[in-house]
C-alpha positions in Angstrom: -2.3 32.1 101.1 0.6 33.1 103.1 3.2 30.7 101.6 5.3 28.6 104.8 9.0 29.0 105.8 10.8 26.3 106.5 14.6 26.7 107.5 16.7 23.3 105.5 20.2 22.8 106.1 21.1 25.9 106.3 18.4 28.6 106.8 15.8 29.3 105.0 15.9 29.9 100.7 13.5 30.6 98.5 12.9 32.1 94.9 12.9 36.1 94.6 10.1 37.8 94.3 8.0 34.5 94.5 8.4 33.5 98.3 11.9 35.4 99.1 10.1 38.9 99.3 10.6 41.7 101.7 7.6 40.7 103.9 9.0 37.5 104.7 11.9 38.7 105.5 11.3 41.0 107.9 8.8 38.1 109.3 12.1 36.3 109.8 14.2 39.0 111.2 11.1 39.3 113.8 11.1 35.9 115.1 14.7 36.2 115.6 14.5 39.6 117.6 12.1 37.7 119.6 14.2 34.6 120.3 17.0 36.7 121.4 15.4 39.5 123.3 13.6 36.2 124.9 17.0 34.7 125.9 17.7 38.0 127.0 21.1 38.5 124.8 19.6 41.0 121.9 21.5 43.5 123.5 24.5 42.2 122.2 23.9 43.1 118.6 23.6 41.2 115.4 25.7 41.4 112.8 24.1 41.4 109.0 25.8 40.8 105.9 24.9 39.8 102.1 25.9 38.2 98.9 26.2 39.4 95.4 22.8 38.7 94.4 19.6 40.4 92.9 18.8 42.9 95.7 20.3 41.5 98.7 21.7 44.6 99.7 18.1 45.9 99.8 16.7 42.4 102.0 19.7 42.9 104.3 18.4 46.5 105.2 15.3 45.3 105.3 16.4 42.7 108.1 18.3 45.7 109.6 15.0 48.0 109.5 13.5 45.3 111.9 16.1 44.4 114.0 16.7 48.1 115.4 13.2 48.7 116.1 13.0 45.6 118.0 16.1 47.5 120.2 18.8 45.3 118.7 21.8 47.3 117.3 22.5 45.7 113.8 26.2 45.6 112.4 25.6 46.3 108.5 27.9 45.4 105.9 28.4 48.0 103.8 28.9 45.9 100.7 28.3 42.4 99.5 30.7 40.6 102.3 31.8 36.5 102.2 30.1 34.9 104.7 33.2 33.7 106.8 34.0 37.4 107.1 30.6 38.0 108.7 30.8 34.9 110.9 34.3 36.3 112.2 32.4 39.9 112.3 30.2 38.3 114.9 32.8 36.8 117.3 34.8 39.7 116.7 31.6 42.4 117.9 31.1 39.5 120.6 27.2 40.0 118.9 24.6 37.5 119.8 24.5 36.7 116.3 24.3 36.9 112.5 21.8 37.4 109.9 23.2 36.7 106.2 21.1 37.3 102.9 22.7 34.7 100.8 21.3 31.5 98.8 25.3 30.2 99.0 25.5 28.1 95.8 21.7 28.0 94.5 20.6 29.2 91.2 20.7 32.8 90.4 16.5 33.2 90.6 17.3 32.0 94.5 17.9 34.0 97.7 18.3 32.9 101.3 17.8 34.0 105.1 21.1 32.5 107.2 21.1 32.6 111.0 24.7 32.4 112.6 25.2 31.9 116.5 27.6 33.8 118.7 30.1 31.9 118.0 30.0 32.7 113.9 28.9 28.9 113.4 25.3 28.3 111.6 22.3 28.0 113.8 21.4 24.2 115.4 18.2 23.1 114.7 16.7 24.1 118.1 17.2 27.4 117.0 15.6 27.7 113.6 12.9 25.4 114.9 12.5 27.9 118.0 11.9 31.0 114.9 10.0 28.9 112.4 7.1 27.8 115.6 7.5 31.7 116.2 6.6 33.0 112.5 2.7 31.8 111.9 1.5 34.3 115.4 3.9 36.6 114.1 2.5 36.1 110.0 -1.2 36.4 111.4 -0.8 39.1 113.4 1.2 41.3 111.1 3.2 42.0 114.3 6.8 43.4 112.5 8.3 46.1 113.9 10.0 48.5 111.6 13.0 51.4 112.2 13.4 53.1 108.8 17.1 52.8 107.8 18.1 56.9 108.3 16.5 57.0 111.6 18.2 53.9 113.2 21.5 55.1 111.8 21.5 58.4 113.5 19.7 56.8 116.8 23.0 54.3 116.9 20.9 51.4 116.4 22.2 50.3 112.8 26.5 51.2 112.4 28.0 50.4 109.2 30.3 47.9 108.6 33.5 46.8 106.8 34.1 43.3 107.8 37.4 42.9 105.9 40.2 44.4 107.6 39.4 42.6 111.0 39.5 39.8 109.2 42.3 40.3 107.3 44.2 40.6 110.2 42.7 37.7 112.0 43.9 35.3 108.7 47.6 36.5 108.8 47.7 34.8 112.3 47.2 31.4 110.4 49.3 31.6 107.4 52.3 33.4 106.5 50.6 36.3 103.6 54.0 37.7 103.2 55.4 34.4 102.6 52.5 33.8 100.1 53.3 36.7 98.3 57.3 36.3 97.9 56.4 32.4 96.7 56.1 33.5 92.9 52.7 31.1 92.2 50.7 31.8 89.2 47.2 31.6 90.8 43.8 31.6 88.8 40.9 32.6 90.6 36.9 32.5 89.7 35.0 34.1 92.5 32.3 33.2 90.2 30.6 36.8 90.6 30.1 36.0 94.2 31.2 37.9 97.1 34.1 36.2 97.7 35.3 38.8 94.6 39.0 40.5 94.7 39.6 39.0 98.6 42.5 37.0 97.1 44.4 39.6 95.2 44.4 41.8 98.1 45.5 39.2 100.1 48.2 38.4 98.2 48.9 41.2 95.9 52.3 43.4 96.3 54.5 40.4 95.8 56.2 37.7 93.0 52.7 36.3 93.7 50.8 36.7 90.4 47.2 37.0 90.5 44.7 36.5 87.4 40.6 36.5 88.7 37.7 36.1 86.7 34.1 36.2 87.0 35.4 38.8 89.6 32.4 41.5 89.0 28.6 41.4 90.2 26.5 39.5 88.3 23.2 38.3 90.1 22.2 36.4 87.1 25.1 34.7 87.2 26.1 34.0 84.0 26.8 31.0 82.3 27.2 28.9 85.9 25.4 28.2 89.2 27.7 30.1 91.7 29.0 25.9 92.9 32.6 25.4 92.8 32.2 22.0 91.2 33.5 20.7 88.1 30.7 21.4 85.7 30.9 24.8 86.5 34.5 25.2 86.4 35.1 24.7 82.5 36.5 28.9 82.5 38.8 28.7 85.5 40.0 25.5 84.1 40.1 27.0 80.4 41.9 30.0 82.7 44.8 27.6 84.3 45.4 26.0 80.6 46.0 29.1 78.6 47.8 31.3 81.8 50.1 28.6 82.9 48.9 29.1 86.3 50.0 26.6 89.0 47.0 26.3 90.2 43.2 27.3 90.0 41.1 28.5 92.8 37.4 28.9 92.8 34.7 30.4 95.2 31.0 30.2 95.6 28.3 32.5 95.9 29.0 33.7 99.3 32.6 32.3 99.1 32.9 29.6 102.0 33.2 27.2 100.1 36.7 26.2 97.6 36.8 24.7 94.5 40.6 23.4 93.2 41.5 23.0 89.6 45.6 21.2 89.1 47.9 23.0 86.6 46.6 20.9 84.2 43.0 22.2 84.2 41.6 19.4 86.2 39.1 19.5 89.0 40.2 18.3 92.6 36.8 16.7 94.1 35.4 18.3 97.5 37.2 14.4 99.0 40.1 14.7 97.7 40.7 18.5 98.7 39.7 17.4 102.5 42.4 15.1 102.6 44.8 16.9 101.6 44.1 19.8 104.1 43.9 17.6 106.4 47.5 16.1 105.3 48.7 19.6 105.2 47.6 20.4 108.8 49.3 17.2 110.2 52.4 17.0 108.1 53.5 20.4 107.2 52.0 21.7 110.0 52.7 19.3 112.6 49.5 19.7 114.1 47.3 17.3 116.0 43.6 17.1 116.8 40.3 14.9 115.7 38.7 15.0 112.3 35.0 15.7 111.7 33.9 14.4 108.5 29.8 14.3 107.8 29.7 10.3 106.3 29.4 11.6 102.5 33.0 12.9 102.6 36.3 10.1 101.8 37.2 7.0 103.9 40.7 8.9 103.4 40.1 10.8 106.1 40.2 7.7 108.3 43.7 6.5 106.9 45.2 9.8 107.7 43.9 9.7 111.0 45.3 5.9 111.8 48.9 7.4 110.0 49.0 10.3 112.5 47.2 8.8 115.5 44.2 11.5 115.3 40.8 10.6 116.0 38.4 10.3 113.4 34.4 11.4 114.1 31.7 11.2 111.3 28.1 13.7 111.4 25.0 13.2 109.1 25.5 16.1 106.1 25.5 19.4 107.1 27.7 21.4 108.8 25.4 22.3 111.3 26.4 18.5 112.9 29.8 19.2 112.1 30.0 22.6 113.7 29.1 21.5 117.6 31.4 18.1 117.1 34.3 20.7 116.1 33.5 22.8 119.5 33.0 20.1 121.7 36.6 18.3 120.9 38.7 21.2 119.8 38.6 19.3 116.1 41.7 20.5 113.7 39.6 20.4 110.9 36.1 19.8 110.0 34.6 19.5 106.7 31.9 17.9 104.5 31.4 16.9 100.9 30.8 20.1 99.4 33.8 21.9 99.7 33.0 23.3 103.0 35.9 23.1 105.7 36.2 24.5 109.0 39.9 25.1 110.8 40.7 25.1 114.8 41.5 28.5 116.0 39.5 29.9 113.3 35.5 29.5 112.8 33.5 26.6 113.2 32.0 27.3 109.9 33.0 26.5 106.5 35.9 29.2 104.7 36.6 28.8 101.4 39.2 31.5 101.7 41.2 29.9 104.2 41.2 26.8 102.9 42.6 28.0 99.7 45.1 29.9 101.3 45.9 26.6 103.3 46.2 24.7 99.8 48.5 27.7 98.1 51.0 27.2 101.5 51.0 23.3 101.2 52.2 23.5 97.3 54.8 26.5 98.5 55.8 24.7 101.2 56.5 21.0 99.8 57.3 22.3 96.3 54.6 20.2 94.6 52.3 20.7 92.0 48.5 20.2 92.9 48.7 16.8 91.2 52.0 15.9 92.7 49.8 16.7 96.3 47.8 13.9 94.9 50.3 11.5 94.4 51.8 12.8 97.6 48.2 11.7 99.0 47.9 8.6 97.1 51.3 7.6 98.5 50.5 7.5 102.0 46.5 6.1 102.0 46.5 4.2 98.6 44.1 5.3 95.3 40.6 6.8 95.5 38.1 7.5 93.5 34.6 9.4 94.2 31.0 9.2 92.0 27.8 10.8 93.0 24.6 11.5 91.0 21.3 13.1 91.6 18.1 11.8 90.5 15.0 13.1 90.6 11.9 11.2 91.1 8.4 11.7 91.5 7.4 12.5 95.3 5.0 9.6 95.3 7.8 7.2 95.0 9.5 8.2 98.0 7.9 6.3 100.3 8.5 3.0 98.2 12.2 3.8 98.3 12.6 4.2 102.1 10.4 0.9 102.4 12.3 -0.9 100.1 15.6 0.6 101.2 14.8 -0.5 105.1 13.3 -3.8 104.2 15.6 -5.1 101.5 19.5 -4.4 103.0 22.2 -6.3 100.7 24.8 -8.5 102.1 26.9 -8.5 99.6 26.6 -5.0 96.6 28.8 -5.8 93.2 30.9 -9.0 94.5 32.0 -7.8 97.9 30.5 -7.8 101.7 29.1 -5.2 103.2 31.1 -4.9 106.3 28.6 -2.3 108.3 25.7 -0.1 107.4 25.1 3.8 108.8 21.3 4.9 108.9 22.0 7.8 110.7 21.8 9.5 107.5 20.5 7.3 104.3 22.1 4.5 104.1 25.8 4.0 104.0 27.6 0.8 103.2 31.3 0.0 103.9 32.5 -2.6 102.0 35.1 -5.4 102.5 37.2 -4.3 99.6 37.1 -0.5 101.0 35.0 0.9 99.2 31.5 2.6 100.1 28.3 3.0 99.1 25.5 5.6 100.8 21.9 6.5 99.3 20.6 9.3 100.8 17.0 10.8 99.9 16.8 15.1 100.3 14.9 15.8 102.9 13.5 18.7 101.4 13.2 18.0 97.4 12.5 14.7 95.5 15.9 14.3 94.6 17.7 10.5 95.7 21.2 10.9 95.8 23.7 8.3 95.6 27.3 8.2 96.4 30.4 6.1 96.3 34.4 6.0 96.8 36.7 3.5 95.5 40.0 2.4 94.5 39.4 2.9 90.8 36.8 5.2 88.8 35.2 2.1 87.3 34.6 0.8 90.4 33.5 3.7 91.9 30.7 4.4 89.1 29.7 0.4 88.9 28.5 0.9 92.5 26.5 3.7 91.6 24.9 1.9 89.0 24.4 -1.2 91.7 22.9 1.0 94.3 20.4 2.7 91.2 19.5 -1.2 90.0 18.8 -2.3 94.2 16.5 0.9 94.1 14.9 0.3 90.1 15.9 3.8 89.4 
């Protein structure tokens, strides 16, 4: 049986070789040729790009292969290319879109099928849903068209392309590189054998700037990590910024937009803490002004900073797909959400992890400080905080016994303080009288019950957890 595709947060993933195969997709790739020859825009072009993993190079031609014959000229990446470049590729070809092979920050046995928009940000919902009601007719009848590689090259309906320089260029409009470069920082980097490899060191290279990378070659089994630039994975960079002296360590993930930001000392930032302090960096160093998009995972910080600098302050469900459209529609300064994924005006509304720690490296250069000085720096201005969050799995005929019980049996009060307000627009999220927060969200595509909280201390932080595990008997 023809195994379904379903597009999650972010396109659609699924294990290599099991259901991520070639025949699905160019069963993807079809429904979008459809979609946009049907909105009459195909002849605009798609851009297509890919990770580091186990034949994504080969998927992405595959995708290409299918696009041409459909009449569709397809941009394609001539190597394994971030995913912020390719979104920037898009706006910059003015295409009608972009196809990316990447399973982001999945396991190394995962691939995925990414759809981008015009405007380089990931597709709405309307979209995917629009290409996943397309692919059963499409499945049934075995109706893929198919260009073979050579003889769309030479018929001008594939062109080869190197993402980079365009977007090189495009970068140095928003932070000073040669500035970067003359700073002297000792800079550790894991690019975590992802695509996000070397893009750094030529960014900065040719100055006092000293670069040291590792994980920096291609490695689709990805070894020793999950390519997810959070703590438990970053025990080498961290190792890296002890035994270097580096100021400062900066990780990427699989298709490298997201960051991950280890302190001279070797400790991880957390995704909240690293929103904050871009978005301090924007509105102090920078001087800028414009609304914040947080999805309601990410830190109550982010509302403190915006009552200090008289910004306004909007919260999505998770997924940057919400954030995205919020950014657009009120010319946001920054948008971001809990894992490490942050968006910048001017830029992309999509995540870049590149930017974002090139942002970080120009707020310790600028203000002289230390990553955990900038935390201090933080702390100073919007008081102590502190973030837990676990995962638990559970079996999937349990699930509907936790959303009865979570929407029949709402607590007034959770570990000695009132609950101020509760959020169901995604889970449930609790603010707290004493300022702290508690949110219980179930995965709307795996039995896994995730629950989060911030607060002014660690112990805190974690005693919630454990309250919002005992409310649930998990």
């Amino acid at each position: 049986m023809q195994p379904a595709i379903r597009f999650g947060t972010d396109g659609w993933r699924g294990v290599i070789a099991d259901d991520f195969t070639f025949g699905n997709v160019r069963y993807c790739a079809q429904g979008l040729a459809d979609h946009l020859n049907d909105d009459g825009v195909g002849r605009q072009g798609l851009v297509i790009g890919y990770d580091t993993r186990f034949a994504s190079e080969n998927f992405a031609a595959a995708a290409a292969e299918v696009v041409a014959a459909n009449g569709i000229k397809a941009y394609l990446c001539t190597q394994a290319t971030p995913t912020p470049m390719v979104s920037y590729a898009t706006v910059n070809h003015r295409a009608a879109g972009a196809i990316i092979i990447t399973a982001s920050h999945n396991p190394a046995q995962w691939n995925g099928f990414k759809i981008k928009t015009s405007d380089g940000a990931s597709a709405p919902t309307s979209v995917e849903a629009d290409i996943e009601s397309r692919l059963p007719q499409i499945i049934a009848s075995g109706s893929v068209k198919r260009l073979p590689l050579e003889e769309a090259v030479k018929k001008g309906l594939v062109e080869h392309l190197d993402a980079s320089p365009a977007y090189y260029e495009h970068i140095a409009r928003f932070v000073d590189l040669g500035e970067l470069r003359r700073a002297g920082l000792k800079v550790a980097v894991d690019s975590m054998y992802g695509a996000g490899s070397g893009h750094f060191r030529r960014l900065l290279q040719g100055g006092e700037t000293q670069i040291a990378e590792i994980n920096g070659e291609r490695n689709p089994s990805f070894p020793g990590i999950q390519p997810e630039p959070i703590a438990r994975h970053l025990t080498r960079l961290s190792e890296t910024v002890r035994t270097r002296g580096a100021d400062v360590g900066l990780a990427t993930d699989g298709d490298a937009d997201r960051v991950g930001i280890v302190d001279e000392k070797g400790i991880p930032l957390t995704p909240l803490q690293i929103f904050a302090l871009l978005a301090l960096y924007l509105l102090e160093v920078r001087g800028e002004r414009g609304p914040i998009v947080k999805t309601l995972t990410t830190s109550s910080m982010l509302f403190k900073l915006g009552d200090l600098y008289n910004v306004p302050v909007h919260e999505t469900r998770v997924g940057f797909k919400y954030v995205a459209p919020k950014m657009i529609s009120d010319n946001a300064l920054i948008g971001g959400e809990e894992s490490s994924g942050f968006g910048f005006r001017g830029h992309l509304p999509e995540r870049d992890g590149i930017l974002a720690g090139l942002y970080f490296l120009d707020f310790m250069h600028k203000l002289g400080r230390t990553p955990s000085q900038l935390i201090d720096y933080l702390y100073s201005k919007v008081g102590p905080h502190h973030y837990q969050r676990v995962d638990l799995e559970f079996p999937p005929v349990d699930r509907q016994r936790i959303i009865g019980q979570l929407a029949s049996d709402r607590p007034s009060r959770i570990s000695g303080s009132e609950v101020v307000k509760v959020n169901t627009v995604d889970g449930y999220h609790f603010s707290l009288a004493d300022g702290s927060w508690l949110l219980i969200r179930l995965s709307g595509t795996e039995p896994i019950l995730r629950i989060y909280a911030e607060a002014s201390s660690m112990d805190r932080a974690q005693t919630l957890v454990a309250e919002g595990r005992r409310l649930l008997g998990v």
